[in-house]
N, C-alpha and C positions, 0 to 999 in steps of 0.2 A: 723712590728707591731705584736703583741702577739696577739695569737687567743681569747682569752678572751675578750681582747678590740674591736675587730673585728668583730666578732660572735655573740658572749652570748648576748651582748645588742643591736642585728639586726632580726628586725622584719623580716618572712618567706613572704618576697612580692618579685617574680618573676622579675616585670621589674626593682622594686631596685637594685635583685642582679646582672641583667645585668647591667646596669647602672654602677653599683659599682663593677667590677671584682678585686679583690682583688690581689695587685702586688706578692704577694709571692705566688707559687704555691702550698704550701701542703696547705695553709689555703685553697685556691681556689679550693683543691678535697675537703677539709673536709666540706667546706660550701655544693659546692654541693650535697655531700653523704647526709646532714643534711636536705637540702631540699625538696631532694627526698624524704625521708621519710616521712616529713609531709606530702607531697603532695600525699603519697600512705599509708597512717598510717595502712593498713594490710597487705602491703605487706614485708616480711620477707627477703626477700634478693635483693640487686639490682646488675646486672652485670658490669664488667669495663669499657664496651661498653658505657653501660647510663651514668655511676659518669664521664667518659671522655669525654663525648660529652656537659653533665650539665656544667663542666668545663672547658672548650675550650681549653684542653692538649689532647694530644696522649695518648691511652694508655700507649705505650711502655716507656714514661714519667712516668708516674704511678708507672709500674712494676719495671723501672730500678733506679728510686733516692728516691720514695715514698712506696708503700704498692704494697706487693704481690698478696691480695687479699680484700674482701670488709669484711672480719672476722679482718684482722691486722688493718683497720682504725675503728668498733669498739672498741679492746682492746686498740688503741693508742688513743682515746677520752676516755676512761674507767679510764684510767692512769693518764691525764689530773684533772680529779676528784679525783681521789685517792690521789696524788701528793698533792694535797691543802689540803683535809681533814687530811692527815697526820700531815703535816708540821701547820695546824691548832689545830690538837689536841697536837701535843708536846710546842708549845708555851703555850697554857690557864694549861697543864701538871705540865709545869715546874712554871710556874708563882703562880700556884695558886691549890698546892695537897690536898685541904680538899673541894673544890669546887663540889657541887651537881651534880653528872651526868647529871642529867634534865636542871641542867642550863649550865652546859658546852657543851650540844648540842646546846641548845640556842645559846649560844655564837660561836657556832664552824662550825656546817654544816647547819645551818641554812641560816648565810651567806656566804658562801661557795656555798649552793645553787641557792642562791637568785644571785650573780656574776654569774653562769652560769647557769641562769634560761630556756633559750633556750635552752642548751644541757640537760641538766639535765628532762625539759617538755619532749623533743622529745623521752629522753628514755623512759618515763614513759607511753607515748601518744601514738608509734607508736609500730613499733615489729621488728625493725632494731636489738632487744638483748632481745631474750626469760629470759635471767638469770640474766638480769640487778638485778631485785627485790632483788633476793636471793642472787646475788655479793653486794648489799650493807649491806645486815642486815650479811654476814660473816666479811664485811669490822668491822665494829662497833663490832660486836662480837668477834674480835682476839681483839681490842681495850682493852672490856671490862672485857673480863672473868679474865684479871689475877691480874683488876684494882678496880673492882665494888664488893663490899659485897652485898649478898643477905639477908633478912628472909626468904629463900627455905623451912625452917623446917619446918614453919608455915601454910606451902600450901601441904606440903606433896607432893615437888616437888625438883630436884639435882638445882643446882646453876645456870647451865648451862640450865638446861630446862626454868628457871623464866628471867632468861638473854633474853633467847630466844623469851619469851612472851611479855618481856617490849621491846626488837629494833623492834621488828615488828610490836607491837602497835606502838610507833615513826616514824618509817617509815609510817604507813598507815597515823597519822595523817599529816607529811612532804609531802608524796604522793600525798594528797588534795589540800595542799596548793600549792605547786608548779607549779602542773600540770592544774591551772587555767591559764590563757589567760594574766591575768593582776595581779600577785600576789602582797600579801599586801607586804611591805618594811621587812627589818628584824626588825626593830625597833619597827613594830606595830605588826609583828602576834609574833613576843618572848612573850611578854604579852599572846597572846590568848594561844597560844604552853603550858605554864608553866600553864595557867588555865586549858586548857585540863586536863596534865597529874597529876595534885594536885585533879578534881574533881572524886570524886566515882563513881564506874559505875552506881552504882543505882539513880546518881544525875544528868545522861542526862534524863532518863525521866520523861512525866510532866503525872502524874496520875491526871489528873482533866479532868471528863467527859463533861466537859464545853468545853473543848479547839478540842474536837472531831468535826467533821464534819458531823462524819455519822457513821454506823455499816458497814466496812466489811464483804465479805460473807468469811469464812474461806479458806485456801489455798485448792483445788483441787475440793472445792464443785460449782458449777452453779446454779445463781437463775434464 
């Protein structure tokens, strides 16, 4: 069974996943490494002692037919996503070359995401990958720079820098949405996604003193 199927659409419930020990063993470290995490979301590293005992192998199982250490089953779930979003951008690539950036993310890691919305939350949620964030806006950004025209001129800004200000705006908006509990489908936040990145920034807020509650006291002052 493909970790995808196995994984990404299995809620983080303890005696499920005893209940449910999965027959192949590397999904059966990778689940446990994943739930570990949630279940310590600051904690930064776990040893092979714990992922082996979460998982009812040996170490030495581990070390000798799986991962060296608990850095290799990061980069090898890292790969996992990589591996789709590639194989996702060159299909909508080839299909369709005039197609809007904003919509072929739409179209491309958005659900990509949303399939592995548990791995995908967990990096976002816990701290098992300080460089998740910035691993994905290089991922999109090797993507894009030699794919996407800028107006850089226009902001008095290199191609590369505006590149850089639009994946990580995407990303933060993608970041919200995923990394809820219960995210909407791909089919309904595509819709919100492309309203997002079409409205003005001056058009999120609502200048109407009506809609205020009260007066704030300014940042650092005490009333």
């Amino acid at each position: 069974m493909a970790l995808s199927a196995l994984y990404f659409n299995k809620s983080f419930n303890c005696r499920e996943e005893l209940n449910n020990v999965p027959k192949n063993t590397r999904e059966n470290i990778l689940n446990a490494f994943l739930n570990l995490a949630m279940e310590h979301p600051k904690k930064t590293n776990f040893t092979m002692r714990e992922i082996a005992k979460r998982a009812h192998v040996s170490r030495q199982a581990i070390y000798q037919k799986h991962f060296k250490n608990p850095r290799e089953i990061v980069l090898y779930l890292r790969q996992l996503i990589d591996a789709d979003l590639h194989q996702a951008y060159k299909e909508y690539h080839s299909a369709q070359q005039t197609m809007n950036p904003f919509v072929l993310v739409a179209n491309t890691i958005i659900p990509v995401f949303y399939k592995k919305r548990k791995l995908v939350r967990c990096f976002y949620i816990t701290s098992i990958d300080p460089t998740w964030e910035s691993f994905m806006v290089d991922v999109c950004l090797e993507w894009a720079l030699p794919r996407v025209a800028t107006r850089s001129e226009a902001f008095n800004l290199s191609d590369e820098d505006l590149l850089k200000l639009l994946v990580n705006s995407i990303m933060s908006i993608i970041k919200i949405w995923i990394s809820r509990e219960n995210p909407a489908p791909p089919e309904v936040f595509k819709d919100d996604f492309l309203k997002l990145v079409r409205t003005p920034l001056f058009d999120y807020l609502a200048m109407d003193p009506a809609r205020l509650t009260g007066t704030p006291p300014l940042p650092g002052r005490r009333t």
